[in-house]
C-alpha positions as CSV (number, residue, x, y, z in Angstrom):
1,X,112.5,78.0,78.8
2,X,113.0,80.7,76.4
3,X,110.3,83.1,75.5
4,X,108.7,83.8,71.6
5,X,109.4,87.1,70.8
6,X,107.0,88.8,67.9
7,X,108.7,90.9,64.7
8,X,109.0,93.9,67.0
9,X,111.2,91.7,69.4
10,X,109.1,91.7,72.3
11,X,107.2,88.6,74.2
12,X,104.2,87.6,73.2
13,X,103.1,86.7,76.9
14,X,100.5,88.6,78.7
15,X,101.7,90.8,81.4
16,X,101.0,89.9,85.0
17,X,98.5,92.2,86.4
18,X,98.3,92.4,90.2
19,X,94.8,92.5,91.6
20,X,94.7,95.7,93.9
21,X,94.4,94.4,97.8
22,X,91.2,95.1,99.7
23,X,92.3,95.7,102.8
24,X,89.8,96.2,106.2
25,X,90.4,97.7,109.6
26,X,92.2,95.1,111.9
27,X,89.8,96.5,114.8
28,X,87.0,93.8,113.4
29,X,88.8,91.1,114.2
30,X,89.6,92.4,118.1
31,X,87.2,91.0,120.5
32,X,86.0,94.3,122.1
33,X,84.6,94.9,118.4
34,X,83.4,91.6,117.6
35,X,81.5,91.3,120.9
36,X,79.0,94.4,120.3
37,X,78.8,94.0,116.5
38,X,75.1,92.5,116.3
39,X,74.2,95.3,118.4
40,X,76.6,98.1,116.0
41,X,74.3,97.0,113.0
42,X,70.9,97.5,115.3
43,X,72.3,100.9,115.8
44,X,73.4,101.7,112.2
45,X,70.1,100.4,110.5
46,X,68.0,102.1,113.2
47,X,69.8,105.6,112.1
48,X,69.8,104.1,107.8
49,X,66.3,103.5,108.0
50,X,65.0,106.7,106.5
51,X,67.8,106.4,103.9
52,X,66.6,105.1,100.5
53,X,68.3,101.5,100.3
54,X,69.1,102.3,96.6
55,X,71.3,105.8,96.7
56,X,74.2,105.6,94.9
57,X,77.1,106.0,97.8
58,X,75.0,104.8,100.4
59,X,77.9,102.8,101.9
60,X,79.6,106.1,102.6
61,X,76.6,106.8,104.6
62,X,76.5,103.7,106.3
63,X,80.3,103.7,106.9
64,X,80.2,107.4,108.5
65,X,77.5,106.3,110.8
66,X,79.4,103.3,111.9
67,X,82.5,105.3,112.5
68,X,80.4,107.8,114.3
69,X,78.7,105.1,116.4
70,X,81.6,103.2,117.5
71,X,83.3,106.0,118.5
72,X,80.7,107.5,120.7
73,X,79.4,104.4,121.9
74,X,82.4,102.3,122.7
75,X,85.3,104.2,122.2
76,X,86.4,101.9,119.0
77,X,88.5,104.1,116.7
78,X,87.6,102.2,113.4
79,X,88.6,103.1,109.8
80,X,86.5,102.9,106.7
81,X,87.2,100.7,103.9
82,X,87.5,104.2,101.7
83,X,89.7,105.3,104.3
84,X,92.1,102.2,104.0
85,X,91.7,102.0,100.2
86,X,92.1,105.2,98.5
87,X,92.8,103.6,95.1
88,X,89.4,102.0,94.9
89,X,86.2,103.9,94.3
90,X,83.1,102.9,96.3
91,X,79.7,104.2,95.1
């Protein structure tokens, strides 16, 4: 199949853009992590609920508090989505 090229001599067809890969901490799918997580979001609501549910960057909030509690808590060493996905921005 041979391609159309315009006056300039280059293809007409759209590049392929690759979607960047959101990737998450493997530690969610371990059962140690998935066994306490109804009780991980008690804990981080309880500590989030004197944060206003509509701050810009809240989910940096609610991630530090997450890492903080499953640390302390459980000794679950867990990395935020930011963490594991510097090219995306999270607000």
């Amino acid at each position: 199949m041979r391609r159309k090229r315009n006056k300039r001599g280059k293809s007409n067809e759209e590049p392929q853009v690759k979607e960047p890969t959101y990737i998450t901490d493997p530690v969610e799918q371990t059962e140690a992590y998935l066994n306490i997580r109804d009780e991980l979001e008690q804990k981080i609501r309880a500590r989030m609920k004197d944060i206003n549910p509509f701050l810009l960057g809240r989910c940096h909030i609610y991630w530090a508090i997450k890492q903080d509690i499953l640390w302390r808590d459980y000794g679950i060493r867990w990395r935020s989505p930011q963490e594991l996905n510097p090219a995306i921005h999270f607000d």
